[in-house]
C-alpha positions as CSV (number, residue, x, y, z in Angstrom):
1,X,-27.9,18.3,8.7
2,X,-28.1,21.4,10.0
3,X,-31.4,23.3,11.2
4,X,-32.1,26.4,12.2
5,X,-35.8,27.4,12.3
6,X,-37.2,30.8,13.9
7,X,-40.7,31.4,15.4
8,X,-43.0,33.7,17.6
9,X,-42.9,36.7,15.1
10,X,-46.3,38.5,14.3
11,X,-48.4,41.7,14.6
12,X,-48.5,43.4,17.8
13,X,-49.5,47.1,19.0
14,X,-47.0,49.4,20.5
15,X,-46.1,49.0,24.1
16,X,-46.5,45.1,23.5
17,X,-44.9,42.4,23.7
18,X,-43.6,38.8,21.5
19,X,-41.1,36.3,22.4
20,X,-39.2,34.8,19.5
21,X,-37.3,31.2,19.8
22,X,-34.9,29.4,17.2
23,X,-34.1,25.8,17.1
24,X,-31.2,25.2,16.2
25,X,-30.5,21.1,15.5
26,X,-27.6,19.2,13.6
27,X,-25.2,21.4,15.7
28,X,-23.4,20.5,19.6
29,X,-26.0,23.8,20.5
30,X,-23.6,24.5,23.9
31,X,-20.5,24.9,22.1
32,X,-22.1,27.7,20.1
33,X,-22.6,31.5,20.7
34,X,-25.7,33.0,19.5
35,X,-27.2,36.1,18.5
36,X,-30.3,38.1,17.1
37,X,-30.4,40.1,14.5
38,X,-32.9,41.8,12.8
39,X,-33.2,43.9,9.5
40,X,-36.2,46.5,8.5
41,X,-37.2,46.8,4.7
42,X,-34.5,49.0,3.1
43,X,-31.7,48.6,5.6
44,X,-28.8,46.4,6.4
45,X,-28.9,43.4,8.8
46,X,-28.3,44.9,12.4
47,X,-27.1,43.1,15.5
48,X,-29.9,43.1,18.2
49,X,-28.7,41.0,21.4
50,X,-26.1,38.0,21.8
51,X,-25.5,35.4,24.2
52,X,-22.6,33.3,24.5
53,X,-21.7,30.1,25.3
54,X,-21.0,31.0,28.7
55,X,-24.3,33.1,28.9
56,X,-23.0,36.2,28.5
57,X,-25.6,38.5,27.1
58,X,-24.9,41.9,25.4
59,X,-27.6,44.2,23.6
60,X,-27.8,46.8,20.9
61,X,-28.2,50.5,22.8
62,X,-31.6,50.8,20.8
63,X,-33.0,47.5,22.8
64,X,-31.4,47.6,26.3
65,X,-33.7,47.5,29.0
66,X,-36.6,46.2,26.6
67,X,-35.7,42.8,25.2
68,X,-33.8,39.8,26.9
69,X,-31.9,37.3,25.2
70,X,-31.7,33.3,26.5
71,X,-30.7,30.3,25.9
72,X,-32.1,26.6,26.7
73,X,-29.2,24.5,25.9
74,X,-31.2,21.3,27.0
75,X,-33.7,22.5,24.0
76,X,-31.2,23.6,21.3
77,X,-33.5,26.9,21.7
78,X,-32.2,30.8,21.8
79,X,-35.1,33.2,22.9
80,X,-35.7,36.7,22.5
81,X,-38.5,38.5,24.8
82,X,-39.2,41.6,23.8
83,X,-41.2,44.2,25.7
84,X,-42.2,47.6,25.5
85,X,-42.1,47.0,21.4
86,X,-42.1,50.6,19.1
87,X,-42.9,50.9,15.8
88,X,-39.3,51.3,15.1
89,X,-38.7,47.8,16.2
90,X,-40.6,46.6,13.2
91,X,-38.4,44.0,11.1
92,X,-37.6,40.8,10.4
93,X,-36.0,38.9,12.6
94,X,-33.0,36.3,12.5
95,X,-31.4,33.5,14.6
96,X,-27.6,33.2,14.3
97,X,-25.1,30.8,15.9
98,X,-21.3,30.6,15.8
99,X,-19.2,27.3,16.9
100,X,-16.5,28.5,19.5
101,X,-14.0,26.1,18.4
102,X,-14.3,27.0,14.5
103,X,-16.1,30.0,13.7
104,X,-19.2,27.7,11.9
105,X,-21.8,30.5,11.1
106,X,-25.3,29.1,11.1
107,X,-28.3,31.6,9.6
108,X,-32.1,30.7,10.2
109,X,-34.4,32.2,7.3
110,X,-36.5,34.8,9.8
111,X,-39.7,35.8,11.4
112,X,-41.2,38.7,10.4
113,X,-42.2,40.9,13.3
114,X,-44.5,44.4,12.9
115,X,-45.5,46.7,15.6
116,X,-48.5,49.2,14.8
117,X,-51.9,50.1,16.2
């Protein structure tokens, strides 16, 4: 059974900083390439930062240089530090994973994250 379960999302002032991780279980967690997403009240799901199974990272233009995107394949974990957080970085966020070999899409439910003084 498949398990996908997101964490490390809360309230934090501007200019701070959270790290989010999603465990992923049920799956062969090497074979897959992963991603964050995130999606503020109103608006459609956006892609924030992937990863693949190679480690190949790529970011949205509105987080470069501010949030990092890794993997722990010995913990079936994804992280997402993010730093220097803006209001406009407000959302929930979501933990997604896609099998290599056949394109298996895996969704975790999401952690909410707000940024405001």
């Amino acid at each position: 059974q498949v398990q996908v379960v997101e964490s490390g999302g809360g309230l934090v002032q501007p200019g701070g900083s959270l790290r989010l991780s999603c465990v992923v279980s049920g799956i062969m967690f090497s074979d897959y390439d992963l991603a964050w997403y995130h999606q503020a009240p109103g608006k459609q799901r956006e892609l924030v930062a992937t990863i693949s199974s190679s480690g190949n990272t790529n970011y949205a233009d509105s987080v470069k240089g501010r949030f990092t995107i890794s993997r722990d394949n010995a913990k079936n974990t994804v992280y997402l530090q993010m730093n220097s957080l803006k209001p406009e970085d407000t959302a929930a966020y979501y933990c997604n994973g896609v099998s290599v070999a056949n394109g298996y899409r895996v969704w975790g439910q999401g952690t909410t994250v707000t940024v405001s003084s």
